[in-house]
C-alpha positions in Angstrom: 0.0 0.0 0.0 1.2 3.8 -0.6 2.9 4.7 1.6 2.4 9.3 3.1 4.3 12.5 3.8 2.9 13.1 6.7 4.4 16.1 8.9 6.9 14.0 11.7 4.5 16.1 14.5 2.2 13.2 14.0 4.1 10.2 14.4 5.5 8.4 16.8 8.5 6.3 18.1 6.9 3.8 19.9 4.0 3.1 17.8 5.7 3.2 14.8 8.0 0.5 15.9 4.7 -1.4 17.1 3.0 -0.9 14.2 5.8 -1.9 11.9 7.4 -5.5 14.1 3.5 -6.5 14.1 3.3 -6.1 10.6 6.6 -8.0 9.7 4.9 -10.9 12.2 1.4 -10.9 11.0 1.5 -9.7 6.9 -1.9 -11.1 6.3 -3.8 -9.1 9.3 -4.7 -12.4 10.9 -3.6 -11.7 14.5 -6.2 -9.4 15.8 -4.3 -9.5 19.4 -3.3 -6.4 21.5 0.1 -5.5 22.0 1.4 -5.3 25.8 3.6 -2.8 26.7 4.4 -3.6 30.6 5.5 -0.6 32.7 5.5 -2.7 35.7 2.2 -1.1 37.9 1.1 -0.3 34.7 0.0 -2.5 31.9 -1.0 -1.1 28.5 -3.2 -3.3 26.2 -2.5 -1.4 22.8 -4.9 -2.7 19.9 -3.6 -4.3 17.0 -4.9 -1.7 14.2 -5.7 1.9 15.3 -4.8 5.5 14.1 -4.4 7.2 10.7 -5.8 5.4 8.3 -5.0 5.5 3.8 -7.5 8.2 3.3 -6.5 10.2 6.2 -3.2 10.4 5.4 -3.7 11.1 2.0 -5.7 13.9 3.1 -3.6 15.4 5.3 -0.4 15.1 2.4 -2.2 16.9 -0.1 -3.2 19.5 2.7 -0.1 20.1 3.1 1.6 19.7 -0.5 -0.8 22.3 -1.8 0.0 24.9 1.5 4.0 24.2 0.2 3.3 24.6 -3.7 0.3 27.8 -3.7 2.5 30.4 -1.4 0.5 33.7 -1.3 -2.9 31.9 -2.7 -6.1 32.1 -0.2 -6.3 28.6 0.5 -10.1 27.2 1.6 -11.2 24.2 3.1 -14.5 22.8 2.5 -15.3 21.6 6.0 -12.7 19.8 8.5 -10.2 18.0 6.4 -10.8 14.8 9.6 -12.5 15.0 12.6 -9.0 15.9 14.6 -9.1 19.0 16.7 -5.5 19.3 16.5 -5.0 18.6 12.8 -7.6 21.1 11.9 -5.5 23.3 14.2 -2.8 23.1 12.3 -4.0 22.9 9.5 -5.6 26.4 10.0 -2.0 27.8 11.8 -1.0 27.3 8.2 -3.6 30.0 6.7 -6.3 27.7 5.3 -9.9 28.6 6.1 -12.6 26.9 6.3 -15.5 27.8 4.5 -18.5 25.5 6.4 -18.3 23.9 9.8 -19.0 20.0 9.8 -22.6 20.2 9.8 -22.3 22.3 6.8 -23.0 25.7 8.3 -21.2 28.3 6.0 -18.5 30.4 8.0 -16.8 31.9 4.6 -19.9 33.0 1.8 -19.6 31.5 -1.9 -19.8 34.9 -2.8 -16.4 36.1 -1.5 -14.4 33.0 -3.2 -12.8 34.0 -7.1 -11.4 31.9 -9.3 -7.8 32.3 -8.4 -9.1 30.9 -4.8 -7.9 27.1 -4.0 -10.8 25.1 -2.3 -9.8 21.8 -0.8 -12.2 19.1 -0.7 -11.8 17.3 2.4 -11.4 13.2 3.0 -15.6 12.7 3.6 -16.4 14.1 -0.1 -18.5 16.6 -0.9 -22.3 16.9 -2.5 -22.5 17.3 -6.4 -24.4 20.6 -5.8 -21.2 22.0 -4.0 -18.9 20.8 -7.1 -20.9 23.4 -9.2 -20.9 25.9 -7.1 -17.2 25.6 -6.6 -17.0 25.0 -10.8 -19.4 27.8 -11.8 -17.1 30.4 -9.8 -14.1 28.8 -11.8 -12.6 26.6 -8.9 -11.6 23.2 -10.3 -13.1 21.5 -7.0 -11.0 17.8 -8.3 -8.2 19.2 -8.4 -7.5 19.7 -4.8 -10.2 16.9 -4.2 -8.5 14.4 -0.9 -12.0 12.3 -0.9 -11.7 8.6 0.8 -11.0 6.3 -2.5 -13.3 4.1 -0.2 -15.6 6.6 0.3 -15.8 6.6 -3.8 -16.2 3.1 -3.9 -19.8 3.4 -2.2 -20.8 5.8 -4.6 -19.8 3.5 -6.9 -22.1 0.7 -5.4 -24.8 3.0 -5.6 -24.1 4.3 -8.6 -24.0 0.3 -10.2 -27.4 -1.1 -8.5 -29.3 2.2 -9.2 -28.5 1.2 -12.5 -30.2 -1.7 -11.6 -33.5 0.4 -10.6 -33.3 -0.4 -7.4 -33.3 2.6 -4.9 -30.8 2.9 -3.0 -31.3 2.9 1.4 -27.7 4.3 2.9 -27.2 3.5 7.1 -25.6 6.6 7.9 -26.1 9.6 9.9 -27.8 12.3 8.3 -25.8 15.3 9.6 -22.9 13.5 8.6 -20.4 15.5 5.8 -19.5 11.8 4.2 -23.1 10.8 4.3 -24.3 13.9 2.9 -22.3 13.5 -0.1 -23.1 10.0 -0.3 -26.9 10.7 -0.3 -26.2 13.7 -2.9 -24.6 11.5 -5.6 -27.4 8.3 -4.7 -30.0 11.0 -5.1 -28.9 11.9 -8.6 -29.1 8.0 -10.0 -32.2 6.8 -8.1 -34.7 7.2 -5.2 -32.5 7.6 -2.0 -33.4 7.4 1.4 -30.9 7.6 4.6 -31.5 5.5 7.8 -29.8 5.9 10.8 -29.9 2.5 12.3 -31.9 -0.6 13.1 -35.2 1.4 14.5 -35.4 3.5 11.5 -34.9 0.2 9.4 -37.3 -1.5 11.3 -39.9 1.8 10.5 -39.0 1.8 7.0 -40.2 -1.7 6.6 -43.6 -0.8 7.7 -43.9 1.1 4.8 -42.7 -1.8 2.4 -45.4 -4.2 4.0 -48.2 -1.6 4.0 -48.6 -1.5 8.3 -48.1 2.0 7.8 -49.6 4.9 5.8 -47.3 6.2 3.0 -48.6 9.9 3.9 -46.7 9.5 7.2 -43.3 8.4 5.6 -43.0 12.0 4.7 -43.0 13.4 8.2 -41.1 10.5 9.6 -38.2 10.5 7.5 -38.2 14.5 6.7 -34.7 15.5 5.2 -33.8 12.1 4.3 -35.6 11.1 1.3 -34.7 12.0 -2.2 -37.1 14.8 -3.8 -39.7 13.1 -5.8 -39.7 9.7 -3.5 -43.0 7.7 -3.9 -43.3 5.5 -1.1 -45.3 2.5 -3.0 -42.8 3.3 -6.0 -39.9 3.8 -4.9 -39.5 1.0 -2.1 -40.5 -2.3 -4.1 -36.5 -2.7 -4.9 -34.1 -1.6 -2.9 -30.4 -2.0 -1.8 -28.1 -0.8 0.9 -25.2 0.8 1.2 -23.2 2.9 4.0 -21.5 5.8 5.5 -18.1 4.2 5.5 -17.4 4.6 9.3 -20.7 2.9 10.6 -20.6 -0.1 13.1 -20.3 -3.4 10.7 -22.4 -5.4 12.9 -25.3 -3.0 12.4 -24.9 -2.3 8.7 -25.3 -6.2 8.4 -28.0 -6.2 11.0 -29.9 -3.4 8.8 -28.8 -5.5 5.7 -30.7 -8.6 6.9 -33.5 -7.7 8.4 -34.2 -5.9 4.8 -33.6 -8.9 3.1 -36.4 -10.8 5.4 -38.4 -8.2 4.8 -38.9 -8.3 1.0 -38.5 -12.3 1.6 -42.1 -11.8 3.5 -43.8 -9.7 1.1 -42.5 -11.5 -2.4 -41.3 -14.6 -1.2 -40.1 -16.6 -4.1 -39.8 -13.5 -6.0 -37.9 -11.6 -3.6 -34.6 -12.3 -5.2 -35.1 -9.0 -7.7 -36.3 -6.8 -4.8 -33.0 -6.7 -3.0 -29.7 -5.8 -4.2 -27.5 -7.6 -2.1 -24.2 -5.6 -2.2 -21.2 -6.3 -0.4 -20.3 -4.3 2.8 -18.9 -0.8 2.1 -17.3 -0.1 5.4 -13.7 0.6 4.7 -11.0 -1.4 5.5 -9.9 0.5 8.5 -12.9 0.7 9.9 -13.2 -3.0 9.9 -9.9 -4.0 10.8 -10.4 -0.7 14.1 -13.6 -2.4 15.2 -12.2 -6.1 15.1 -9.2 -5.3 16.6 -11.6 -3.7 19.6 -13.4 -6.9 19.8 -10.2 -9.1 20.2 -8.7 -6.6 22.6 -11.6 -6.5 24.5 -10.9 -10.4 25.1 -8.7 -9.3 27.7 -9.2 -9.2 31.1 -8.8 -5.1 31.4 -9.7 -2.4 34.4 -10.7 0.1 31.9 -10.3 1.2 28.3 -9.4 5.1 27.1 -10.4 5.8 23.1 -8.6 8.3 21.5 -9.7 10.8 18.8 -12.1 13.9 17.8 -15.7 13.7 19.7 -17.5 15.0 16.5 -15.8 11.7 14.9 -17.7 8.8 13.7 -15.7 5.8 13.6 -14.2 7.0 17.3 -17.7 7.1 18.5 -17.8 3.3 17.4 -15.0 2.1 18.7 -15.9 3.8 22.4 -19.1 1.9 21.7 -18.1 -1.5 21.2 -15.9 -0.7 24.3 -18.5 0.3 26.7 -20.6 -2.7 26.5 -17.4 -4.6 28.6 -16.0 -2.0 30.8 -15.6 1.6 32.0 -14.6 3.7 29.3 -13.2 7.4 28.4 -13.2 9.0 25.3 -10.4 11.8 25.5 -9.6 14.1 22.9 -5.4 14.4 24.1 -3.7 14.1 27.2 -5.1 17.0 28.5 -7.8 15.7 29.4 -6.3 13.1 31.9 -5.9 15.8 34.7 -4.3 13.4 37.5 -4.2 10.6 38.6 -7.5 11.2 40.5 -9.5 12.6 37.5 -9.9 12.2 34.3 -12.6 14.8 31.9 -13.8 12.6 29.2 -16.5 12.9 27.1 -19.9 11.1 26.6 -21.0 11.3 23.2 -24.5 9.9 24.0 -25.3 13.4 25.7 -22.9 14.7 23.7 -21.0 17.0 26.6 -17.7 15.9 28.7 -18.0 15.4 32.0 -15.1 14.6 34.8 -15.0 11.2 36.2 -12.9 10.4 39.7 -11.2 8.0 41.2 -11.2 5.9 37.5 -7.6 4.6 38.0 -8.4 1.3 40.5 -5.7 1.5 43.4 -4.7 -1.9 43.1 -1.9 -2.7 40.6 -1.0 -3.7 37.9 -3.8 -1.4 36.5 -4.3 -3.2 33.4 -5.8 -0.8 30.4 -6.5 -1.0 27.2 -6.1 1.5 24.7 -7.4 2.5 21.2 -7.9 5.5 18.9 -10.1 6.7 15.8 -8.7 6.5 12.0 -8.0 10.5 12.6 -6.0 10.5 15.6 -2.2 10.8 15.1 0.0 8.4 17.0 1.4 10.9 18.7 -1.4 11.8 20.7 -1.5 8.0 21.5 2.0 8.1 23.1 1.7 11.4 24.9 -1.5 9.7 26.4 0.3 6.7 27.6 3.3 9.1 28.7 0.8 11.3 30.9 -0.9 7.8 32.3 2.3 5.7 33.6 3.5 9.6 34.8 1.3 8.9 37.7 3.7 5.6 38.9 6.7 4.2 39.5 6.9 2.9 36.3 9.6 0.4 35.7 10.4 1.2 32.0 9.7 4.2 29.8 8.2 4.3 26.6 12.0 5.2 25.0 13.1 1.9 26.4 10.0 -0.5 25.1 10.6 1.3 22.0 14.3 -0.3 21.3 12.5 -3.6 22.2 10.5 -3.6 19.4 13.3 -2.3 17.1 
């Protein structure tokens, strides 16, 4: 796989090292294991895949490449390049501006862009009605353009069965930038409708098998149907596809109890009322969310997720972790304010709050630790740093680094 130029502010020693031993040991991605890293009162589960993923780090090159090559050009960004605080940061401490917030609130007007203006379209895509905005100012949007090729590749799927005439249902959340442009380039092949898990799915079908009225779809589903959608039309074929960052399990979930669904109402027939398309979660997100589950396997006193709050597949992983044990979703090391307290954030009320007394006083504290496909590795390390800071530790993250070199 290609391999970045990512600025050296976002790596790290250790993890590189990790990262690079495991893979020499495990090329085929079988070994879905944690790594330990043994301070002695401290014991640090690290999971086997975690971090910047392809399409985040060929964002954040081409950030950077066009800041290096367009010196004294106004540089715009569509929305956040990732959900990263700190990239964004520095992304901004370069003089790019962005021009919409990530729920697509517009901070910089249209109007005040020219075409001698560079607009950089960040890793989650953008809508087709943007691209001509950007185009009819004279901006070529794909030239700067550091969309997700996996990302594309679910455009793609929609694209191919709404050839098909089948409409096309995408599990995502609606506020979402990637899902946005997702729904934007569905809408413009077929009937689209988002969903933004198993209830809504579950609702939606009750408009396939007639238990509810198709006047009430409209209401229900407001701002996530395709203009022109005709409920007893438009829902006699369908196929699914997703927002690239969503939990696997529930995509599948959503998936098949679609599939059952049409089974029940055409049985026999139901073979050409169902596009069934292969998952479109990208391979990061998949290979994040498994390696969770396997670390999770381990007998842990608590687990701390890493990465933006306003990110998706972050939100996940801090999911699939709090059905086992406590768990804290920190931004950076910051956050971990002693040994005593720690201010994480719960993304189900959607605020932070401060937690005490979440290190047990018995040792070894055993912990696990993960981070989202947006959060650099060195906000991993200086995590772990601030953590084992707190003991006697009986190594240093210098010294487990020449172990795995």
């Amino acid at each position: 796989m290609k391999s970045f130029e990512v600025p050296i502010i976002y790596r790290s020693p250790l993890i590189s090292a990790i990262k690079k031993k495991r893979k020499e040991m495990d090329k085929m991605k079988k070994d879905f294991t944690p790594t330990l890293l043994d301070f002695g009162p401290v014991q640090v589960f690290l999971a086997r895949h975690f971090g910047f993923c392809y399409g985040v780090e060929n964002a954040i090159e081409i950030a950077f490449r066009t800041v290096e090559e367009n010196p004294g050009k106004r540089i715009f960004l569509l929305s956040e390049m990732i959900h990263n605080p700190q990239v964004n940061a520095d992304l901004e401490s370069h003089g790019i501006k962005f021009l919409q917030d990530t729920y697509g609130k517009q901070l910089v007007s249209f109007d005040e862009l020219n075409s001698d203006d560079i607009v950089i379209i960040p890793a989650f895509g953008t809508t087709l009605e943007i691209e001509k905005k950007l185009y009819d100012i004279g901006i070529p949007a794909k030239k700067y353009n550091t969309t997700c090729p996996f990302v594309e590749k679910v455009w793609n799927r929609g694209e191919a069965i709404a050839k098909d005439n089948y409409t096309i249902v995408i599990h995502g959340k609606p506020d979402h930038e990637e899902t946005r442009a997702t729904f934007s380039r569905a809408a413009a092949h077929a009937p689209s409708v988002v969903i933004k898990d198993i209830k809504q799915a579950q609702e939606l079908a009750k408009y396939i098998t007639g238990e509810k009225k198709t006047t009430q779809f409209y209401s229900e589903f407001n701002g996530q149907y395709s203009e022109g959608f005709h409920v007893e039309r438009d829902l006699g074929r369908i196929g699914v596809v997703n927002q690239t960052t969503m939990l696997a399990t529930d995509t599948q979930a959503i998936a098949d109890f679609l599939k059952q669904i049409m089974i029940r109402k055409y049985g026999n027939n139901a073979e050409g009322h169902f596009a069934d398309t292969r998952d479109t979660l990208c391979y990061a997100t998949n290979d994040n969310q498994s390696a969770v589950t396997a670390m999770l396997e381990t007998k842990a006193d608590l687990a701390i997720v890493v990465g933006g709050y306003n990110s998706s597949n972050t939100s996940h992983l801090v999911e699939l972790c709090e059905e086992k044990l406590p768990t804290y979703f920190i931004s950076n090391e910051d956050k971990i304010l002693s040994r005593r307290d720690i201010l994480h954030y719960d993304f189900h009320i959607k605020q932070e709050i401060l937690t005490s007394n979440y290190l047990p006083r018995r040792e070894p504290v055993k912990i696990l630790v993960t981070s989202g496909a947006s959060c650099p590795d060195a906000i991993v390390e200086v995590v772990i740093k601030k953590i084992i800071s707190f003991y006697p530790a009986e190594k240093n993250t210098e010294q487990l680094t020449g172990e795995f070199q």
